[in-house]
C-alpha positions in Angstrom: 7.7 -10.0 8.0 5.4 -7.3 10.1 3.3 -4.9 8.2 2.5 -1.8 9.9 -0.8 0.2 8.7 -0.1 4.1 7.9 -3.2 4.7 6.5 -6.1 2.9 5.9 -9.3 5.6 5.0 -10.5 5.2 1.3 -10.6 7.6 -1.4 -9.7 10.5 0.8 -8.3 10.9 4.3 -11.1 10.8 7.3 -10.8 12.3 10.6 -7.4 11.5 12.2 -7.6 8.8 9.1 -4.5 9.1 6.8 -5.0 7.7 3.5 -3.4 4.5 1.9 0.1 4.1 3.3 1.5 0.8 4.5 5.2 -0.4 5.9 6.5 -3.8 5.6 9.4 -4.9 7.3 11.8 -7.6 7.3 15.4 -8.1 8.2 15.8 -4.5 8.7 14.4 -3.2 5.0 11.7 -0.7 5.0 9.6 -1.0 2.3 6.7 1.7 1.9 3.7 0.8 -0.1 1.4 4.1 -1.2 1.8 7.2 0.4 -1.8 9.1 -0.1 -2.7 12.0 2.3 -1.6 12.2 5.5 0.6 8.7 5.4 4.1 10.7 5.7 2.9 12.1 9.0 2.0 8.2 9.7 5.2 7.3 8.8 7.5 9.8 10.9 5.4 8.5 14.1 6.9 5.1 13.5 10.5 5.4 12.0 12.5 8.0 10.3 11.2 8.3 7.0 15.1 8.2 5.9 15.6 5.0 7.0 13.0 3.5 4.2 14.3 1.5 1.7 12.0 1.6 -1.3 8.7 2.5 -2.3 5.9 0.9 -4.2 2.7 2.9 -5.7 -0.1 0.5 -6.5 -1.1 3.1 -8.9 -1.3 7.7 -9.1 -4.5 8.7 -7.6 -4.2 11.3 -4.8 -5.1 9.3 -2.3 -2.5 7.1 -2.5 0.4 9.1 -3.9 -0.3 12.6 -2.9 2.4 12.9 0.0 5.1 12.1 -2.6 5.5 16.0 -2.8 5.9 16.4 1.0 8.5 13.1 0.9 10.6 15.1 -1.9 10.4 18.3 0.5 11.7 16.1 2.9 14.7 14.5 0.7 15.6 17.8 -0.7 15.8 20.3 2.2 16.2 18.3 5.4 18.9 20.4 7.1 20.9 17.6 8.4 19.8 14.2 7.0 21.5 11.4 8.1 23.0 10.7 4.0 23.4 12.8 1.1 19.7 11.7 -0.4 21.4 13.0 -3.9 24.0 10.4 -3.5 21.6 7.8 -2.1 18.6 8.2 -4.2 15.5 5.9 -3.0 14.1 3.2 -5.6 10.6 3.9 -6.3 8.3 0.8 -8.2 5.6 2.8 -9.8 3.3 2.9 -12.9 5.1 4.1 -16.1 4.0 7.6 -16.0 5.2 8.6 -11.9 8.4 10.6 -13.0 6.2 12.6 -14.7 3.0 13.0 -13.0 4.3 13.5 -9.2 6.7 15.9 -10.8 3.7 17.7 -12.2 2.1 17.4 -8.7 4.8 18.8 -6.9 5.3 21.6 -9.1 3.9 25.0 -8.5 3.1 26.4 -12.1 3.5 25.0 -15.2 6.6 27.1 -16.1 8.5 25.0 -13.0 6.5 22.0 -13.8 8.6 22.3 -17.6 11.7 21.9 -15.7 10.6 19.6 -12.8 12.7 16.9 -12.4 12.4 14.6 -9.4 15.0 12.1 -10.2 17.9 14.5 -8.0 16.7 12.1 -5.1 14.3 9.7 -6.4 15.5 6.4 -8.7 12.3 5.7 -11.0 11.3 2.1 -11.5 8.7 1.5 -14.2 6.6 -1.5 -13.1 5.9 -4.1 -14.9 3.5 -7.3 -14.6 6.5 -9.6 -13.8 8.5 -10.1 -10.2 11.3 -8.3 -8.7 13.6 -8.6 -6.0 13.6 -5.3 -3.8 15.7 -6.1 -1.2 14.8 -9.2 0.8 11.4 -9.3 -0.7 10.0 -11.1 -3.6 7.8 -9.1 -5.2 5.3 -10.1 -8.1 2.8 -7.0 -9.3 -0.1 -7.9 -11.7 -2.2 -4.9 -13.4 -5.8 -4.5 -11.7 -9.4 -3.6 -12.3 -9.1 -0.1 -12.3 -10.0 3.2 -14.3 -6.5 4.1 -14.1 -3.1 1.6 -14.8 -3.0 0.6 -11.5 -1.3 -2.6 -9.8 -2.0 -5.5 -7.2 1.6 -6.9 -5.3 1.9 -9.9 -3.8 5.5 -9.5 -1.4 6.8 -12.5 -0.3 9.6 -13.3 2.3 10.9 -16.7 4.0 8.3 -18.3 2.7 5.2 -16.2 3.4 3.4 -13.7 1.8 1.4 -10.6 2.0 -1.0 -9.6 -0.6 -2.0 -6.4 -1.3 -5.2 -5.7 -3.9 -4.4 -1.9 -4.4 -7.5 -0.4 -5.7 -9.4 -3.0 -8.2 -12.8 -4.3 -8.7 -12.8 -8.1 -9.3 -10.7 -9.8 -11.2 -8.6 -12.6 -12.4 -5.5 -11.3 -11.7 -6.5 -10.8 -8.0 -7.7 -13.9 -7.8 -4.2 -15.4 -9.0 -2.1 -13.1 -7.4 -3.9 -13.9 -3.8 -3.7 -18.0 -4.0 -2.8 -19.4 -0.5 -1.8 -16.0 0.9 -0.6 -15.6 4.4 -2.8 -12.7 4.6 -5.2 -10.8 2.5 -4.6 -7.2 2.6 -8.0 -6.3 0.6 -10.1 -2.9 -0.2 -13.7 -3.1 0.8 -14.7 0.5 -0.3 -18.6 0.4 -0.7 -21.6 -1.9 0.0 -22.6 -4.7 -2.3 -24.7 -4.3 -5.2 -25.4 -4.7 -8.5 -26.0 -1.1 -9.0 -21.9 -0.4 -8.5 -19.6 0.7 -11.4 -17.6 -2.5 -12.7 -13.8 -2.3 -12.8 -13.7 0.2 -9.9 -13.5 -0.9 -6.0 -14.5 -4.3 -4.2 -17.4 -4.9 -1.7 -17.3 -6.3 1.2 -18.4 -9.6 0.2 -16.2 -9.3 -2.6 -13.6 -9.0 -0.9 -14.4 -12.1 1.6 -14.8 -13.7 -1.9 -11.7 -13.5 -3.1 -10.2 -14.4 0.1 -12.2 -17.5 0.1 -11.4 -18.4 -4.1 -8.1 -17.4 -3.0 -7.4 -20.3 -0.4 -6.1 -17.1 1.9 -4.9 -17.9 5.9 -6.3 -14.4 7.1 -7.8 -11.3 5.9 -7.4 -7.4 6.6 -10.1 -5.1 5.3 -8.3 -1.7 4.4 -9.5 1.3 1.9 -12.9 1.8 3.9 -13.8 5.5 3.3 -15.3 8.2 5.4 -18.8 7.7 4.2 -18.9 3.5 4.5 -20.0 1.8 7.1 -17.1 -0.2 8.3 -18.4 -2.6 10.5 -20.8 -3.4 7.1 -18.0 -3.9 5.3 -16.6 -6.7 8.2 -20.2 -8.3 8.0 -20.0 -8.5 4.5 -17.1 -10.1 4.6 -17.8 -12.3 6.8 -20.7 -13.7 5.9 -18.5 -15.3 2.8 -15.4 -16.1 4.1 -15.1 -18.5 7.0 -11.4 -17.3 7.9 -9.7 -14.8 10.7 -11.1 -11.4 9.4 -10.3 -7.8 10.7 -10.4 -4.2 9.5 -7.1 -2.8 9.3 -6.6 0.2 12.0 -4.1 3.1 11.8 -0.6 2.7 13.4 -1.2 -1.1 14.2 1.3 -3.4 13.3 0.5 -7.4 11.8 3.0 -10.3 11.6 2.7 -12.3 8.8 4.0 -15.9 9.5 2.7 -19.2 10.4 2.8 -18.8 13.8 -0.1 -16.5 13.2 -2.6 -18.4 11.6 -5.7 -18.9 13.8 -5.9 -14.8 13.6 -4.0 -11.5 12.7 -2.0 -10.7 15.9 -1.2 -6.8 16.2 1.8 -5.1 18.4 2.7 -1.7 18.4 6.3 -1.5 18.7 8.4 0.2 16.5 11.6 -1.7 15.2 15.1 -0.3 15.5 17.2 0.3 12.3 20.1 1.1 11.0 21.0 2.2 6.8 
């Protein structure tokens, strides 16, 4: 299983720092997890973004959804795509309300927005706090600590597993969903202190906590934005959690297996595949 980091700048996109937007990869499935600003351009550097699979959004704000639009431009007016994407529509695991929402965000005006259907090239997927099977993953989604309905996935494959918080303050469900991970793949959004809104984003140190609660092999520190101080964030989490620790950086790509365990090992190269 390799997952390949798209985006990893918090909140909003940084310089040269596409938001959210993460590919796992395993006996040739593409699975794309988030797609916020910026993380289609990502994307096209390391594959065709036809040759994806599925998609998974954690949950709707912008920063992790809002290149939907530019991926339906894509799946509707490509001049010579390499299927019909009307007869091959792409699954997409998402809270309840995506059909609806991205169709309102890729909309114009709210005449075209009354008659905005995505669903010509997109195959809607409600998700649910249960797991799945999307193709050779296992996937398991719990809801989060978020203002919005938003969810954490754990996606496992041949006997390891990647977990991915989403955007969520701490919680139980984290905490469950994370047990004896593989590796950690954790928001550390803002410094620790008591002062910060509850239910909203992790620390640091909280997410080194969970890691440590969590019995996880390795940790990757992702959703740092613009304004944080990321090498904060690493101490934070460090000073918690005794494990391999790193902050996830653009285009890099992370095996997840055992083989791996005394620290995340990163290549670059992109994997050949064939629909």
């Amino acid at each position: 299983m390799l997952l390949t980091i798209l985006g990893c700048s918090g909140s909003l996109p940084g310089p040269n720092a596409p938001a959210s937007g993460y590919l796992v990869e395993a006996d040739g499935f593409r699975l794309l997890i988030d797609l916020g600003n910026g993380a289609l351009g990502a994307l096209q550097s390391r594959c065709d973004p036809f040759s994806v699979d599925a998609v998974m959004l954690s949950h709707l704000h912008p920063d992790h959804c809002a290149d939907f639009s530019a991926l339906t431009v894509l799946r509707r007016y490509h001049p010579a795509p390499p299927y019909d994407p009307r007869e091959e529509r792409l699954p997409v695991f998402a809270p309840e309300e995506a059909p609806t929402r991205l169709a309102a965000a890729y909309a114009p005006s709210e005449r075209e927005r009354a008659e905005t259907d995505l669903s010509d090239v997109f195959e809607f997927h409600a998700l649910a706090e249960e797991t799945v099977h999307i193709g050779p993953f296992e996937v398991t989604a719990a809801r989060v600590a978020h203002p919005c309905t938003a969810f954490g996935f754990r996606v496992s494959h041949d006997g390891q597993n990647l977990v991915y918080t989403g955007d969520s303050g701490p919680c139980e469900a984290l905490a469950r969903l994370a047990e004896g991970a593989n590796l950690l793949l954790s928001e550390a959004s803002w410094p620790h202190s008591p002062a910060n809104p509850v239910d909203v984003h992790m620390s640091g140190r909280d997410a080194g906590e969970l890691a440590r609660t969590a019995g996880v092999r390795q940790l990757l520190l992702t959703h740092v934005p613009p304004w944080t101080d990321r090498r904060a964030m690493l101490s934070e989490a460090r000073a918690v959690f005794a494990g391999p620790i790193q902050l996830a950086e653009q285009g890099v790509t992370y095996p997840i297996g055992p083989q791996h365990g005394s620290g995340v090992v990163r290549r670059h190269a992109a994997l050949p595949h064939r629909r």
